[in-house]
Every structure is written in structure tokens, then in C-alpha cells.
C-alpha positions in Angstrom: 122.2 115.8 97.6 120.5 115.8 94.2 117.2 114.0 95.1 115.9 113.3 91.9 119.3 111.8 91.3 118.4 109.3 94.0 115.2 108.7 92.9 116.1 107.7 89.7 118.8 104.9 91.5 115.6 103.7 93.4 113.4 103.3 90.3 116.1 102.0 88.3 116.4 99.3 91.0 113.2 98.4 91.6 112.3 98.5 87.5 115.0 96.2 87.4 113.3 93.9 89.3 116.5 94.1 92.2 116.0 93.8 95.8 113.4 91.8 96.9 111.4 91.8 94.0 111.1 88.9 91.7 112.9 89.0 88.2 110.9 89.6 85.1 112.6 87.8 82.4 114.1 84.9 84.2 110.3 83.9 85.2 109.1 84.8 82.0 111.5 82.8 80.6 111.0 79.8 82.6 107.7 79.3 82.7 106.7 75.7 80.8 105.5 77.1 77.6 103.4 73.6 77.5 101.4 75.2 80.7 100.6 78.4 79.4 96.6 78.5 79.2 96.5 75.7 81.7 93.3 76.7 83.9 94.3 75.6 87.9 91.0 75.4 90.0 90.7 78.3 92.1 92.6 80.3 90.1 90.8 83.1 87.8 93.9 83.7 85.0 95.7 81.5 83.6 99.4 82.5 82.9 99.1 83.7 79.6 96.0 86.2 80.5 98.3 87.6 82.8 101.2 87.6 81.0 99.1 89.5 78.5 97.3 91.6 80.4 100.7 92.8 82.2 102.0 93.1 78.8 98.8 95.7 77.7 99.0 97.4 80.8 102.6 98.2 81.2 102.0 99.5 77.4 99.6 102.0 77.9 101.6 103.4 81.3 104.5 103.8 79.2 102.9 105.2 76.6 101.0 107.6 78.3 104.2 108.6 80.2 105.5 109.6 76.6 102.8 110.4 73.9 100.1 112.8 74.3 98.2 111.4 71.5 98.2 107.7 73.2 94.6 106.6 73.5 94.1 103.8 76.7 92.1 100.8 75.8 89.0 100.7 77.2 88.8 99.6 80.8 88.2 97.3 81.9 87.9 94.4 78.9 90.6 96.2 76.6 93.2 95.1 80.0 92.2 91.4 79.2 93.5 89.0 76.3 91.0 85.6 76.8 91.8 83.9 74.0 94.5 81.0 74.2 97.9 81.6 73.3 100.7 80.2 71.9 104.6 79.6 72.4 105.0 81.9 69.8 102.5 84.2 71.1 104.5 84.1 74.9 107.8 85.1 73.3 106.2 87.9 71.5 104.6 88.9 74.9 107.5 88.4 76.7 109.9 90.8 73.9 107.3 93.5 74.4 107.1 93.5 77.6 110.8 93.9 78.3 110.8 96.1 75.4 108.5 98.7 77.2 110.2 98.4 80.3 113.5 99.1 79.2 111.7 102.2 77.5 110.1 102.8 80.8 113.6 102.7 82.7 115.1 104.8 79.9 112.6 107.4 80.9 113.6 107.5 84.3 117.1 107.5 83.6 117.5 110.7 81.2 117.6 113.5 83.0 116.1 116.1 81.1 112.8 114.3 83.0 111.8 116.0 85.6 110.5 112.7 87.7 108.1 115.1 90.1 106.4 117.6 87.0 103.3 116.5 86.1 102.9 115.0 82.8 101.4 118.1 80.5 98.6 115.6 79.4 97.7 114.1 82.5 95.3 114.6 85.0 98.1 114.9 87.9 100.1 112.0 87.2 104.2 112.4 87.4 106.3 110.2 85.5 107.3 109.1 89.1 104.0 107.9 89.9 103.7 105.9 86.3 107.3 104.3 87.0 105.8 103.1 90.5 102.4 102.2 89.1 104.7 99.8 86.5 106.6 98.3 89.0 103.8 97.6 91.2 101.7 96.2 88.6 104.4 93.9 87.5 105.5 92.4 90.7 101.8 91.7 91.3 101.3 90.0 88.3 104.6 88.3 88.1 104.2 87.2 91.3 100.7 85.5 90.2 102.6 84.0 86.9 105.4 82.8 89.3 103.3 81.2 91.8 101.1 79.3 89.1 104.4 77.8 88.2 105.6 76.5 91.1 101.9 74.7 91.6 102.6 73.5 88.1 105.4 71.6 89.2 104.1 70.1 91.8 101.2 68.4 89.8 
């Protein structure tokens, strides 16, 4: 059995937002664009913060997965956009965002990448481990973005 051939299946799968996980674009792409820096009480983020701070975060993982010159924003402000957006500004999010995932999962996919090596520039980190980190990061977030839309439409 050729593990890392398996692992890249699994990671494909769950990048892909298969499974049980929710699915990236179609949220992304239903979400009310009229609702997007609607505060809800309670809640700290509205969706565009969190579109746009998935959106810088997923960026630097990726990055850093590929480019030994990448510098990380600062943590933890340079993670956060506050400033209102628009429906312009969610497409653009929303193209980048799929953008570095697919760049992500064709990462993952080519296999001349050793999944397991540590990343030369790293401090320990495998490309595995970055893959996970996106997906886990992203279903947390989407999950948020997903859930402020379905209180949305109940108002």
C-alpha cells in the first residue's frame, strides 16, 4: 500500500470540503451580499471579518507551504480585516480564497511532495500538517460564516 498515496485521497477529500464538511464555495456564494458586515448581538465577527480573515490566513499557510521568502503578517492584528466591505470586495475574497486552496490541493496532489518531510524553512511543520491546519481553519470559519446565515434568515 503506498500510504502517502492514501493520504493524499484523504486531504484531497477533506480540502474539497467532501464528507461531512461544509462546502466552501456554495456558502460563500450564497451568503446575502446585503448582510455582509451586519453585526448580530452576541456575535464578535461579522461575516466579512471572517471571510477575510479565513482568506489571510489560508494565504500565509499556503504560502509558507511554498515560498521560503514568505513573511507572515503579524499576529495577531495582521489575521484581522475590520473595516467594512463590499460586494465587490466578497467576490474578490471569495476568488482568492478558492484560488489558494486549489493551490493548496495542487500541493498535495503532485507527488514529487513528500507530505511527511519537513518543510526546509520551517520550524517542524510538514506540508501535511499545513494541509490539515487549512482545512481545519476553514471549516471553523465557514462554519461561523454559515451559521450567521442561517440566523440571518430567520430575522
Amino acid at each position: 500500500m503506498d500510504t502517502q498515496k492514501e493520504i493524499r485521497a484523504h486531504l484531497r477529500e477533506l480540502l474539497e470540503g467532501r464528507s461531512a464538511h461544509i462546502d466552501l464555495k456554495t456558502v460563500l456564494e450564497e451568503f446575502p451580499l446585503e448582510e455582509i458586515n451586519t453585526s448580530l448581538e452576541n456575535a464578535p465577527h461579522t461575516a466579512w471579518e471572517l471571510l477575510e480573515h479565513l482568506r489571510i490566513a489560508q494565504h500565509d499557510i499556503v504560502e509558507f507551504s511554498y515560498n521560503e521568502k514568505h513573511v507572515s503578517p503579524e499576529f495577531p492584528d495582521g489575521y484581522w480585516n475590520r473595516s467594512a466591505g463590499t460586494a465587490a470586495d466578497w467576490k474578490r475574497s471569495c476568488e482568492q480564497v478558492l484560488k489558494d486552496l486549489r493551490k493548496m490541493r495542487d500541493l498535495i496532489a503532485d507527488e514529487n511532495t513528500d507530505l511527511l518531510a519537513k518543510i526546509p524553512h520551517g520550524e517542524g511543520q510538514t506540508v501535511f500538517r499545513e494541509a490539515m491546519l487549512v482545512a481545519d481553519h476553514n471549516a471553523y470559519h465557514l462554519g461561523q460564516i454559515a451559521f450567521l446565515m442561517r440566523i440571518l434568515e430567520k430575522k
